[in-house]
Phi, psi and omega in degrees: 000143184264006192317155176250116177269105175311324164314297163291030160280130168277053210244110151327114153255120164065059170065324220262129186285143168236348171341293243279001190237349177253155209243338168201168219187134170166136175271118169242155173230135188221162168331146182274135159282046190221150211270322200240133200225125202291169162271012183250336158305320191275339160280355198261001197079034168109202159230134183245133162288114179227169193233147169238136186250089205259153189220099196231177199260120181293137195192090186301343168309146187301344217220003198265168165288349183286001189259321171298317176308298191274031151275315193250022168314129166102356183270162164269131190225127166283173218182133135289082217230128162193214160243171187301135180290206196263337211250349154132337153345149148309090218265122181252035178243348151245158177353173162151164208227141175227167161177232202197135179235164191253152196240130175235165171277001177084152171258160204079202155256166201225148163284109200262299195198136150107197145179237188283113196306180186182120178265018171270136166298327211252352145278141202238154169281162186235172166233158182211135169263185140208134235209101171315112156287150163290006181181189164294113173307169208232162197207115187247096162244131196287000000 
């Protein structure tokens, strides 16, 4: 068995753990926006579209992901998302799904900086993506 913690999730864009700015993390799948669908798609049950959907801590520093996001818009990035080993890794002795999003700044509109006042100090603004896989994420179990 294979269970999933949402606590214990990882996810790496381009090797790099981002874990420590993001706040959620989650692979979805939808309907294709394509008007003509084969018949080994309609057997297969349709054709789907898929996204990894991110939620990080707005953050301007040269290394963050909100610096990656508006740097690299329009790159191909692979990605990992699964659970943590004991030391906060990425544990690749369990299950986990990779593939390549394509990073975009989101369509529409977006929070790009700032957000809700708060009188707690230690709350941060957040930004939210949704970010096209280039394919079926792939599911790697050892």
């Amino acid at each position: 068995m294979a269970p999933v913690y949402s606590r214990l999730l990882v996810l790496t864009l381009g090797g790099v753990d981002v874990s420590f700015e993001v706040t959620s993390a989650k692979i979805r799948k939808a309907d294709a926006d394509s008007g003509a669908v084969t018949l080994a798609e309609a057997r297969a049950g349709g054709k789907y579209d898929y996204y990894l959907d991110v939620a990080y801590l707005q953050d301007l520093s040269t290394n963050s992901t909100w610096s990656r996001v508006y740097d690299h818009a329009g790159s191909t990035v692979a990605y990992r998302i699964g659970q943590a080993d004991d030391d906060g890794a990425l544990d690749t002795t369990q299950a986990y799904m990779s593939g390549n999003v394509i990073i975009s700044m989101g369509e529409g509109d977006l929070d790009l900086y700032g957000g809700e006042a708060d009188a707690d100090p230690s709350v941060r603004p957040t930004s939210e993506v949704s970010w096209k896989c280039t394919a079926k994420p792939v599911v790697t179990r050892p």
